[in-house]
C-alpha positions in Angstrom: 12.8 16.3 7.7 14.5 14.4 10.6 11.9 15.7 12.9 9.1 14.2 10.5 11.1 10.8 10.2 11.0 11.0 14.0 7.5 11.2 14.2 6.8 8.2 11.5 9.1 5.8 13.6 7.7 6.5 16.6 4.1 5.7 15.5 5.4 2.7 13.6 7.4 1.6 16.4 4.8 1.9 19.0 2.0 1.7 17.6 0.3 -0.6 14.7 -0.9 2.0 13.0 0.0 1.9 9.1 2.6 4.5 8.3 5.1 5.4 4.9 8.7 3.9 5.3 11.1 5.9 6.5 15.2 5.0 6.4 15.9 4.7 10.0 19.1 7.4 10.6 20.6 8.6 13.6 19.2 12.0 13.2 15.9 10.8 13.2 16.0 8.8 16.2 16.8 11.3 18.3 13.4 13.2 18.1 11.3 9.6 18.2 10.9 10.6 21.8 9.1 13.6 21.3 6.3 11.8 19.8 5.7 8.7 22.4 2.8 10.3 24.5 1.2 11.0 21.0 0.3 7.1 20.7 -0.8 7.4 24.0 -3.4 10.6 22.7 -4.3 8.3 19.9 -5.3 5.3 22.2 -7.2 7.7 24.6 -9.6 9.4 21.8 -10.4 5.2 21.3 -10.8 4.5 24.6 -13.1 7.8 24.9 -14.9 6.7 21.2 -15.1 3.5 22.7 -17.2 4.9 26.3 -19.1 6.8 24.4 -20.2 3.5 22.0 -21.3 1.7 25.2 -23.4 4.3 26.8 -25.3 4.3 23.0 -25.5 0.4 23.2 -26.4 -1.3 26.3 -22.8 -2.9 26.5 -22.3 -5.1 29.6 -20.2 -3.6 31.9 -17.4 -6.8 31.8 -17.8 -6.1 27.7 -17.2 -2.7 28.4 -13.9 -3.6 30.9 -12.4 -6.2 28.4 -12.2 -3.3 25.5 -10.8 -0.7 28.0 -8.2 -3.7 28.4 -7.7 -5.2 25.3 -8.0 -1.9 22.7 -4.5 -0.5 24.2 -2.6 -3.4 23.4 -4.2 -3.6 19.6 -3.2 -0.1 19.2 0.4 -0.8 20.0 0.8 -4.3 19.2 1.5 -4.8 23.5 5.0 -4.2 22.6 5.2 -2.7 26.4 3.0 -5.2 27.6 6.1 -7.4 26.6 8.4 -4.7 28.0 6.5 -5.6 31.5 6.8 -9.1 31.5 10.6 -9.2 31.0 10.8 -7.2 33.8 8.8 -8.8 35.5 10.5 -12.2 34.9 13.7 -10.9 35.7 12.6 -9.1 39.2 11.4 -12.4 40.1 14.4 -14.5 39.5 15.7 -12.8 43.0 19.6 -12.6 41.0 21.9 -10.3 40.8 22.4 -7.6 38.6 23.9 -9.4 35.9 21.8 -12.2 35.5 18.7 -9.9 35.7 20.1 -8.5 32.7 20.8 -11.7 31.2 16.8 -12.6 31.5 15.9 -9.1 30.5 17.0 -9.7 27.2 16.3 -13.6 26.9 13.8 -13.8 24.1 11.8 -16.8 25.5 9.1 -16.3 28.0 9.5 -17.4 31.9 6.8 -18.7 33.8 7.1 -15.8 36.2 6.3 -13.2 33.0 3.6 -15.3 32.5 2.0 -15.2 35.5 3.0 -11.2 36.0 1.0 -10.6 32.9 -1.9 -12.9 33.6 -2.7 -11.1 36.9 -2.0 -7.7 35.4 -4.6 -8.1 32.5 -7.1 -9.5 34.9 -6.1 -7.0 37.5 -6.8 -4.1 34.9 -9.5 -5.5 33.6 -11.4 -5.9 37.4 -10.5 -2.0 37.3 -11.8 -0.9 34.5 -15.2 -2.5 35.7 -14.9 -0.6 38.0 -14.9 2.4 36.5 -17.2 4.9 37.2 -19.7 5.7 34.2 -18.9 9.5 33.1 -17.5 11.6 30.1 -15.5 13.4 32.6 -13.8 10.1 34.2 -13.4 8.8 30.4 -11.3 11.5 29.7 -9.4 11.4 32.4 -8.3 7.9 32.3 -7.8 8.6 28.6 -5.2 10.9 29.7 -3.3 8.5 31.8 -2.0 7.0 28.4 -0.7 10.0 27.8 1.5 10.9 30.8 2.4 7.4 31.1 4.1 7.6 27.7 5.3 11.3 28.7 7.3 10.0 31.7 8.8 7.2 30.2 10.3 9.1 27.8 12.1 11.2 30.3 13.1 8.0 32.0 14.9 7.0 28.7 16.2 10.3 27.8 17.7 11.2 31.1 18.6 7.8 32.7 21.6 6.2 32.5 21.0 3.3 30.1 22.0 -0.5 30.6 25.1 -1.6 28.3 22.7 -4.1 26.5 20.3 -1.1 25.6 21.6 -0.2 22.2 17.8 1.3 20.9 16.9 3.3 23.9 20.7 4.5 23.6 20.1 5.6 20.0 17.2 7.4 20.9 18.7 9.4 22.9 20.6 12.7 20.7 22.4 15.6 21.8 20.9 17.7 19.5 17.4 16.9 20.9 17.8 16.2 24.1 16.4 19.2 25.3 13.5 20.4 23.0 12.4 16.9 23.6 12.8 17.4 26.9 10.2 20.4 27.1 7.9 18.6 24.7 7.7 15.5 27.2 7.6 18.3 30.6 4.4 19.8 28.7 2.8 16.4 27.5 3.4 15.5 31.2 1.7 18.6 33.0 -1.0 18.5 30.5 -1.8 15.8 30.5 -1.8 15.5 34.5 -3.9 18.4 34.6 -6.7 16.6 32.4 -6.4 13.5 34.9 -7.3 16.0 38.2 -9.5 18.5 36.3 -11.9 15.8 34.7 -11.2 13.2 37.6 -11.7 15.3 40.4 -10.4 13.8 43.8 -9.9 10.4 42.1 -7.9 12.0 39.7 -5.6 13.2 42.2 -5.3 10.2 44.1 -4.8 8.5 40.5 -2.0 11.4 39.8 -0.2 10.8 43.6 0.2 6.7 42.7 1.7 7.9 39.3 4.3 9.8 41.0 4.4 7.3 42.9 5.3 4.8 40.5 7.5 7.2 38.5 9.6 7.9 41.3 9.9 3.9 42.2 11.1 3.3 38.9 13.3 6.4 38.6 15.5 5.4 42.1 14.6 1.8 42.6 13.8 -0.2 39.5 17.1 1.4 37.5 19.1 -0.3 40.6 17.7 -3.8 39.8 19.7 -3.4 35.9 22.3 -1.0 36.1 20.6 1.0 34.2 17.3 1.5 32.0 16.2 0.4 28.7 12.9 -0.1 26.5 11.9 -3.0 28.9 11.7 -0.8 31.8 10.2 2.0 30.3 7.5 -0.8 29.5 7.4 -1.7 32.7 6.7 2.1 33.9 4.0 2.1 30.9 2.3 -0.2 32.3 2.5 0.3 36.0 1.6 3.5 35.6 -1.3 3.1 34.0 -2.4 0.1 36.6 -1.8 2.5 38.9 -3.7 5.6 37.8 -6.5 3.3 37.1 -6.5 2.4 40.6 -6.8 5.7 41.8 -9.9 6.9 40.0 -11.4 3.5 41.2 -10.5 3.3 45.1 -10.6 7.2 44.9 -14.1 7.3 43.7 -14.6 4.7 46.5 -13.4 6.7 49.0 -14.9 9.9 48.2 -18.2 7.9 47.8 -18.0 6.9 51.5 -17.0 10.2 53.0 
């Protein structure tokens, strides 16, 4: 039963999907986890239903772009959209530890979020545009929702978390710390494999910035708080997603002009 509960919160928590109320217990928390990179298989079988409704239509490519960038954040509400630009804001400040932490959980919105999630949307969006027109690449960038999701969960289950961080700390549960764990390693590798088998040499380059990224935020980003929390694992969300994207593009690019 507390695995169940688990699986309700986490899709009403990250997602705006509708879902039966559920009493949120300690038990229960602990195996949300297990069930984050589910949204992000939820959001990629829309993203691939949504490809395959512009190549029925003739959908403008910028059309086409805008929903790649926009259906994400319907499907979860942008709640790590929001994640990012708290981050964001409080990377910029240039203060120390403490104050970063300070603006991290300030619920009003700094200009410097603003501006971090302007340039991200229109960054993603130029992306997406980008995108190279196939069921195969489709599926693959589907996938990146996935193994973002997968690796921020590890993040949150196996970093330290900051002393303000009371809901990633509940999440995390003795108890089901490490079947979670092995549910997040195989979302991970599976999903990973779907980026490189379906995306080819883009897919690996999109899989190498991924690592990339997981590996800033796993020794650099946790040193900017002391710690990680929800707003980070946004932040890694997001990034990694950006990033992947940017891979299949520049690697479809590059293999174009070899």
């Amino acid at each position: 039963m507390a695995v169940l509960q688990g699986l309700i919160i986490a899709v009403s928590t990250f997602s705006q999907l509708p879902t039966p109320k559920v009493t949120w217990e300690a038990k229960s928390l602990g195996w949300v986890l297990m069930f984050l990179p589910l949204i992000g298989v939820i959001i990629g079988v829309v993203l691939v239903a949504w490809y395959g409704i512009c190549t029925v239509l003739p959908v403008p490519d910028l059309l086409r772009a805008v929903g790649y960038t926009v259906l994400p954040l319907l499907l979860t509400g942008a709640i790590h959209l929001d994640g990012f630009s708290d981050t964001s804001d409080a990377l910029a400040s240039n203060a120390g530890v403490a104050r970063r932490q300070e603006i991290l959980h300030d619920p009003h919105v700094g200009a410097f979020a603003v501006i971090a999630v302007v340039m991200y949307l229109m960054a993603f969006c130029g992306l997406a545009s980008g995108l190279a027109l196939s069921w195969a690449s489709a599926v693959a960038f589907a996938a990146v929702f996935v193994m973002s999701r997968g690796l921020a969960g590890l993040a949150t289950l196996h970093l330290p978390c900051t002393e303000a961080s009371s809901f990633a700390s509940a999440l995390r549960s003795p108890q089901a710390k490490t079947p979670s764990t092995v549910v997040l390693v195989l979302w991970v590798l599976a999903s990973a494999a779907a980026v490189v088998v379906c995306g080819g040499w883009p897919g690996a380059v999109a899989l190498v910035v991924s690592a990339f990224i997981g590996a800033l935020a796993w020794f650099w980003l946790t040193r900017q708080f002391d710690g990680f929390s929800g707003d980070l694992a946004g932040w890694l969300i997001q990034m990694v997603e950006l990033g992947a994207l940017a891979g299949l593009v520049f690697g479809t690019l590059i293999v174009a002009a070899l």
